[in-house]
C-alpha positions as CSV (number, residue, x, y, z in Angstrom):
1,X,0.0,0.0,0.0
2,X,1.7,3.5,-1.2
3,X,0.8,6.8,0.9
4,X,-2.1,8.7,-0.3
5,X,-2.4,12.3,0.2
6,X,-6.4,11.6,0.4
7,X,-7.0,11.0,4.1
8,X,-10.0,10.8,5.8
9,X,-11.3,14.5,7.0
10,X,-11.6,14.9,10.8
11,X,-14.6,17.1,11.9
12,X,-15.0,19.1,15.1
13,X,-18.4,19.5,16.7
14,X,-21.2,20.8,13.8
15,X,-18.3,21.6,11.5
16,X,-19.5,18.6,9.0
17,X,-22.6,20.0,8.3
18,X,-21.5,22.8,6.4
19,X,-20.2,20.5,3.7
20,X,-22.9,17.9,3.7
21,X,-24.7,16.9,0.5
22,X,-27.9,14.5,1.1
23,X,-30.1,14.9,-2.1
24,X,-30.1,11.2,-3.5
25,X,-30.0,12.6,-6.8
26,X,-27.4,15.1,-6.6
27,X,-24.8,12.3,-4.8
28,X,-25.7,9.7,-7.5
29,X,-24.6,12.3,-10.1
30,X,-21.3,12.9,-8.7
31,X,-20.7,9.4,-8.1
32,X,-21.4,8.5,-11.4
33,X,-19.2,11.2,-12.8
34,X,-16.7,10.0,-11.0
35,X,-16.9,6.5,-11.8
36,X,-16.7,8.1,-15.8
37,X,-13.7,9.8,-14.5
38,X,-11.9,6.6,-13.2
39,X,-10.9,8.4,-10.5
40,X,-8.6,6.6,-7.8
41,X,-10.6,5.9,-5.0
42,X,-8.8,4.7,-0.8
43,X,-11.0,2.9,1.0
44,X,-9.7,3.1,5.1
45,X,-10.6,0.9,7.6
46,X,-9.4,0.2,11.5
47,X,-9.9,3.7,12.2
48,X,-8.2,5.2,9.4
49,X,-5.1,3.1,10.0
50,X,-5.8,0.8,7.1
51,X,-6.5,1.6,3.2
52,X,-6.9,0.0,-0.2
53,X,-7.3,1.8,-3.2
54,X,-9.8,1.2,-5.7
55,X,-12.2,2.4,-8.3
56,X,-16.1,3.3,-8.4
57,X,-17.1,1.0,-11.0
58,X,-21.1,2.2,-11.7
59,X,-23.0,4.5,-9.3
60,X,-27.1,4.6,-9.6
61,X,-30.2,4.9,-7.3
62,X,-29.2,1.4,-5.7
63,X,-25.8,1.7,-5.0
64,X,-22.7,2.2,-5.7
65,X,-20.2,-0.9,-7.2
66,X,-16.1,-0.9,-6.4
67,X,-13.4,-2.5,-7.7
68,X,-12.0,-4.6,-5.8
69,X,-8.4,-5.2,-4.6
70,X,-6.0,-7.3,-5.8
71,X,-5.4,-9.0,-2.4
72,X,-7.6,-11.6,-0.9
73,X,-6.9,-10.7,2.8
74,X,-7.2,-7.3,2.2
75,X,-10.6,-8.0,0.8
76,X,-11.7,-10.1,2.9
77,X,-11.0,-7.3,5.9
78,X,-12.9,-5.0,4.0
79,X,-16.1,-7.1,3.8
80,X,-15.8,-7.9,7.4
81,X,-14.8,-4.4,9.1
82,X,-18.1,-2.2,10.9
83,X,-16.8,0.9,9.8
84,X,-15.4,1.9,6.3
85,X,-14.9,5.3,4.6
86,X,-14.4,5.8,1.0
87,X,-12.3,8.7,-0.3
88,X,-12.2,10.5,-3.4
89,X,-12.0,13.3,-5.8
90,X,-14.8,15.2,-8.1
91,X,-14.0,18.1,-9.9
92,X,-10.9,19.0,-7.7
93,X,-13.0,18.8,-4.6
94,X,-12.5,15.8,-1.9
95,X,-15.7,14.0,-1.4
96,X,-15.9,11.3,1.5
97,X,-18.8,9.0,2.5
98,X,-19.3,6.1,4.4
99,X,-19.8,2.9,2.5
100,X,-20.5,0.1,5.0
101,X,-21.4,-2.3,5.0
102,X,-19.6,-3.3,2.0
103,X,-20.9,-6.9,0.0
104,X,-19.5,-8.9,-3.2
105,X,-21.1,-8.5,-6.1
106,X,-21.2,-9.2,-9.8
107,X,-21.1,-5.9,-12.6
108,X,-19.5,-6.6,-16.1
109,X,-19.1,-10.4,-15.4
110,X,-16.3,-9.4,-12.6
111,X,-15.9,-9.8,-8.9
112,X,-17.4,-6.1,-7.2
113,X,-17.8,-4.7,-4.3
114,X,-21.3,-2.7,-3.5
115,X,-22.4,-0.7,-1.1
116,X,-26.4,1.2,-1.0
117,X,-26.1,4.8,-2.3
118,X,-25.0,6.5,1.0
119,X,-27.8,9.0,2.6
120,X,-25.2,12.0,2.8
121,X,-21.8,12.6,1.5
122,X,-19.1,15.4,2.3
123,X,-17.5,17.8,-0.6
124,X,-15.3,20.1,0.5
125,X,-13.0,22.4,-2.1
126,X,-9.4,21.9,-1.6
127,X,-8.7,25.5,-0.2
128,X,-11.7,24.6,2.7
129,X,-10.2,21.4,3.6
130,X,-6.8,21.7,3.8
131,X,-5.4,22.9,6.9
132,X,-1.8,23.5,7.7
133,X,-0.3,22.3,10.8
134,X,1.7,25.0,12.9
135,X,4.7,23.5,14.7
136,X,7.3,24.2,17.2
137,X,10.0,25.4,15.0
138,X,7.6,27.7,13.1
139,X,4.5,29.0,15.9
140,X,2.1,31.2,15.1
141,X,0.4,33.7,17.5
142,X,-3.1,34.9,17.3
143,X,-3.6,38.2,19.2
144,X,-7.2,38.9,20.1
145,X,-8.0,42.3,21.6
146,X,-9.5,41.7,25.1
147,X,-13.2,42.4,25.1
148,X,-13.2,44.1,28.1
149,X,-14.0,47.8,29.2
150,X,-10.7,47.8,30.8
151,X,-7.6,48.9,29.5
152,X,-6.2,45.6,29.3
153,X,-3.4,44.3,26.7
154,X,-4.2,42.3,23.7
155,X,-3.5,38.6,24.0
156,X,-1.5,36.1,21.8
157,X,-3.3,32.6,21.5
158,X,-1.4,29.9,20.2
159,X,-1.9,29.1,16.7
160,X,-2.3,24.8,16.2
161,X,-3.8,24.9,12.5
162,X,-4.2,27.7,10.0
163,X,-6.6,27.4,6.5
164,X,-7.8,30.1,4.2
165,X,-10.8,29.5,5.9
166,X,-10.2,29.6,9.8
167,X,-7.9,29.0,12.1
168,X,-7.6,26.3,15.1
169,X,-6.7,27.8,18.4
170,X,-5.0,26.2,21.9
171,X,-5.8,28.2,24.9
172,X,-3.2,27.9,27.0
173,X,-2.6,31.4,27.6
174,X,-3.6,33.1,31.1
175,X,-6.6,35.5,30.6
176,X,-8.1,34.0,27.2
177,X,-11.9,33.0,27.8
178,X,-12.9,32.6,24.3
179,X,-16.8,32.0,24.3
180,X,-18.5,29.6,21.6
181,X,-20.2,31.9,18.8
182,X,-18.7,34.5,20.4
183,X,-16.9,37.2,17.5
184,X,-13.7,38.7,17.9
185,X,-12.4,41.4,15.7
186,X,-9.3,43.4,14.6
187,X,-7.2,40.1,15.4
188,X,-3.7,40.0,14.3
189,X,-1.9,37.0,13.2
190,X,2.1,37.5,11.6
191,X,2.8,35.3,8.8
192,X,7.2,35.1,8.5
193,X,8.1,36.7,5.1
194,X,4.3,37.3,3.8
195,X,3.4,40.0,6.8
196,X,0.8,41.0,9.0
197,X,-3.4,40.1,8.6
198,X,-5.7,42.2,10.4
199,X,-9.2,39.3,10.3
200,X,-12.7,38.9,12.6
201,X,-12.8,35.4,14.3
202,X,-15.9,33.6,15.1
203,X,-15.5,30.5,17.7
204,X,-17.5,27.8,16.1
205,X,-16.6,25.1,18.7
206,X,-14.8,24.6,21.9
207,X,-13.5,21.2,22.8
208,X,-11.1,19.8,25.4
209,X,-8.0,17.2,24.2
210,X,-6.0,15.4,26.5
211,X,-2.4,14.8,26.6
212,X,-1.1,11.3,26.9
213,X,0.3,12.3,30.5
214,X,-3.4,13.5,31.0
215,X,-2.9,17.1,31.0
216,X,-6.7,18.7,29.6
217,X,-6.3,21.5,27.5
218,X,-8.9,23.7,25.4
219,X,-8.8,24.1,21.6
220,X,-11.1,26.8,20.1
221,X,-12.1,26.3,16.1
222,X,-12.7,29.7,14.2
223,X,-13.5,31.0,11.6
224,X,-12.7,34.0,9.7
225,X,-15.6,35.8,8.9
226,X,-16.1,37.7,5.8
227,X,-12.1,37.8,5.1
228,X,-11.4,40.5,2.7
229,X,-9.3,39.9,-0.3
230,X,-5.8,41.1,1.2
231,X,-6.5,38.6,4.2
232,X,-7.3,35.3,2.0
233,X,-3.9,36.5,-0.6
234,X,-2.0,36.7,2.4
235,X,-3.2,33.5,3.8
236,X,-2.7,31.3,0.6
237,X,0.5,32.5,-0.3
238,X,1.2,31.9,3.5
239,X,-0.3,28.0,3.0
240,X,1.7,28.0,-0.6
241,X,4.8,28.8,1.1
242,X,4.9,26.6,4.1
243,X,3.6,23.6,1.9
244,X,7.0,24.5,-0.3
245,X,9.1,24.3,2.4
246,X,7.7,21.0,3.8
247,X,8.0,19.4,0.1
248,X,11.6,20.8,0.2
249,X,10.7,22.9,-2.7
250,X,11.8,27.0,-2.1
């Protein structure tokens, strides 16, 4: 099995819903163009840990049929596994949908896999879904002006993911009480050698994660509302530059 850069998308709290698609007919019309497409499809398992990669053979009211894999055992884990996500691409955009259970079939006089035609799928652009990862050797600050009647001093937040269309936050700093919903404008974020964007935040959702040594800490997902076009320019050539430097092209 090769690496794939078509991973399943994780979702915080509501977040899904703004990319779901549930008309029957308008799913069975991507699917099928896909299928026309030939598109290469992963199919993961065991949590994600496990994928095969494969091909949407037919797509219609009924179901969807697969291609399946050239190994038996991988196969064979496939058919018997409770949870299985398929992952694709339509039109540039990454579309993911559960497909289990998964059963053999017969289309074109070859061995298929089928699956019903799921109730809901997820679509997302590329510039929505990919989010870069801030790390130790490059942080990122977010400062948020306090929202407060006192004269107090504006507070950096660390920065754990950054898109063109939000940014994931870790509050760790002293004095940050971010509020879900809440809006919070004339934040600052610096960007090394692209420069300085001035954005309004929205939380969307609030979630605790906890450290393997069991420390709890609170992660805030936002979102930029109405970004101007300086602030989403800055951001992707921001994204562009940091996904050069991590594909060791400058």
């Amino acid at each position: 099995m090769s690496n794939t850069p078509l991973t399943v998308e994780k979702f915080h709290d509501g977040e899904e819903s703004k990319y779901l698609i549930s008309s029957p007919r308008e799913i069975q019309l991507i699917l099928h163009a896909i299928a026309q497409k030939r598109t290469a499809a992963f199919l993961y398992l065991n949590d994600g840990e496990q994928f095969i990669k494969t091909f949407l053979l037919a797509a219609n009211a009924q179901g969807v049929w697969l291609d399946v894999g050239p190994g038996e055992e991988d196969n064979e884990s496939l058919l018997l596994s409770d949870s299985i996500t398929l992952v694709t691409l339509h039109q540039g955009a990454k579309v993911q949908f559960s497909c289990y259970p998964l059963e053999m079939a017969i289309y074109a006089s070859h061995p298929a896999f089928f699956c019903s035609l799921p109730a809901s799928m997820v679509r997302l652009q590329r510039r929505d879904y990919f989010r870069l990862p801030i790390t130790a050797d490059a942080p990122l600050k977010c400062i948020i002006p306090p929202k407060s009647a006192k004269p107090l001093p504006p507070v950096g937040v660390t920065i754990m993911d950054l898109s063109v269309g939000g940014v994931a936050l870790v509050c760790r700093e002293q004095g940050v009480n971010l509020e879900e919903g809440e809006i919070y404008t004339d934040c600052q974020i610096e960007l090394p050698e692209i420069g300085t964007l001035t954005a309004t935040i929205q939380v969307k959702n609030l979630f605790d994660v906890t450290s393997p040594n069991g420390h709890v800490t609170k992660h805030a997902g936002c979102e930029f509302v109405q970004p101007d076009g300086k602030t989403s320019m800055l951001l992707q050539r921001y994204v562009a530059l940091m996904q050069s430097k991590l594909s060791g092209i400058r």
